[in-house]
C-alpha positions in Angstrom: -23.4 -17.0 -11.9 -21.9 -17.9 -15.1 -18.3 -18.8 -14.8 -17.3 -16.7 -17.5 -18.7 -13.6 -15.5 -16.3 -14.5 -12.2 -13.2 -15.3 -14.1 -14.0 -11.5 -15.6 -14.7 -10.4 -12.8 -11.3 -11.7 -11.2 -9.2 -10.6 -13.7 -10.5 -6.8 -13.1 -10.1 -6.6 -9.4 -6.3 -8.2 -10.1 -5.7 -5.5 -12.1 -7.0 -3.4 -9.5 -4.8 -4.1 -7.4 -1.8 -4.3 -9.0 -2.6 -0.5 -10.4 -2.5 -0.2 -6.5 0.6 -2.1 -5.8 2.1 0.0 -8.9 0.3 3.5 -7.9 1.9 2.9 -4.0 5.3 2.4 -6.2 5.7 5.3 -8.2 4.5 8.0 -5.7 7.3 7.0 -3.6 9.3 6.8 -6.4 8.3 10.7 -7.3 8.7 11.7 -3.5 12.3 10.3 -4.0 13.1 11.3 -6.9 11.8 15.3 -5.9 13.5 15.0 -2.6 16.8 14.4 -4.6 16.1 17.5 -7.1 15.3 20.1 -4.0 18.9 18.8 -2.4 20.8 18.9 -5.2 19.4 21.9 -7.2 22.8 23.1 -8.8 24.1 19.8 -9.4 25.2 18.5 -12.4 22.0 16.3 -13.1 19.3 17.8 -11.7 17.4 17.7 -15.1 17.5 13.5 -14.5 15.8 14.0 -11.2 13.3 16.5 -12.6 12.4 14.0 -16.1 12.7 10.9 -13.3 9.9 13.1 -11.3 8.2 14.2 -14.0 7.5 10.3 -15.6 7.1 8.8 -11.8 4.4 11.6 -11.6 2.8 11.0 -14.8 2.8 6.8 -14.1 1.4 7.9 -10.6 -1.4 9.9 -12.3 -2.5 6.9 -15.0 -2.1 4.3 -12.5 -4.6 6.1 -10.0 -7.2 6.7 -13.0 -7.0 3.1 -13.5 -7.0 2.6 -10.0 -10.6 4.4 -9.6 -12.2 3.1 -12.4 -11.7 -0.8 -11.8 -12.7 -0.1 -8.4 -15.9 1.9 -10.1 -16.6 -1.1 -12.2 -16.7 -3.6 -9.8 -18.9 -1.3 -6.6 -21.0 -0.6 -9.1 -21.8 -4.5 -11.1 -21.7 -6.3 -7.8 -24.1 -8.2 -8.2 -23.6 -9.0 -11.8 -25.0 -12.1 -13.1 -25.4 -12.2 -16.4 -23.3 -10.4 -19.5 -25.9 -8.1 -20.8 -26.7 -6.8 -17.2 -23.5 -4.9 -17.3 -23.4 -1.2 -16.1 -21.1 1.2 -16.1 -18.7 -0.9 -18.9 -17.8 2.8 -20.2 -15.3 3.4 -16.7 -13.6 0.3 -18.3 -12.8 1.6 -21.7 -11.4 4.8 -19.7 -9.3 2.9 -17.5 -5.9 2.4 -18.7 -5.4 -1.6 -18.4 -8.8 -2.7 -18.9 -8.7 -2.7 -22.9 -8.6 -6.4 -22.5 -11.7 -7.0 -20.0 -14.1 -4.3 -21.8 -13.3 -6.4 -25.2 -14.6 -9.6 -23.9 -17.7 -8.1 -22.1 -18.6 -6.9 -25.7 -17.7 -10.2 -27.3 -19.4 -12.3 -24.6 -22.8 -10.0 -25.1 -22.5 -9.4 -28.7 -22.3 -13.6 -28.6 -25.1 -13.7 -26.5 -27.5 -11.0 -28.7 -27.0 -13.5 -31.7 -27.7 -16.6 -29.9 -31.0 -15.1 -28.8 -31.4 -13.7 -32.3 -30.7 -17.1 -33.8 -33.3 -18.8 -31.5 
């Protein structure tokens, strides 16, 4: 396996698993944050535990997206060995942090395409 291919492959299951770390995060967070609003519903800031809710939530609901399609990505090349074997590189470009990784996939088989080309 090329060594390009495993540092790739590294660097998507790390951010895997810190969209985990960070997913495990904010939905406590949003349990906390919703727990405070239903105590205090008549208090004076109930509106900053309802916007704190509301953008835990929504950072719970991108971080789990990202969550499944790393996780997607990686079931599904397992057995990747070479750059323009790749399946399934589209659940990157939808995942939230994987901008990076899908970039050089197309760099590293665009790369590749010419140097066969060339020969």
């Amino acid at each position: 396996m090329d060594n390009r291919i495993q540092k790739l492959k590294q660097g998507i299951y790390k951010i895997a698993l810190s969209s985990t770390i960070l997913f495990v995060i904010s939905i406590l967070l949003t349990a906390v944050f919703i727990t405070l609003l239903v105590i205090s519903p008549m208090g004076s800031i109930w509106w900053l535990w309802l916007g704190l809710a509301a953008l835990f939530g929504l950072i719970c609901l991108f971080t789990m997206f990202s969550l499944i399609c790393g996780f997607t990505f990686l079931k599904v090349n397992e057995k990747w060995t070479e750059v323009e074997k790749v399946r399934k590189k589209a659940v990157l470009d939808w995942g939230l942090f994987y901008f990076y990784f899908a970039n050089k996939i197309d760099k590293f088989s665009s790369s590749k395409l010419t140097e066969v080309q060339n020969t």
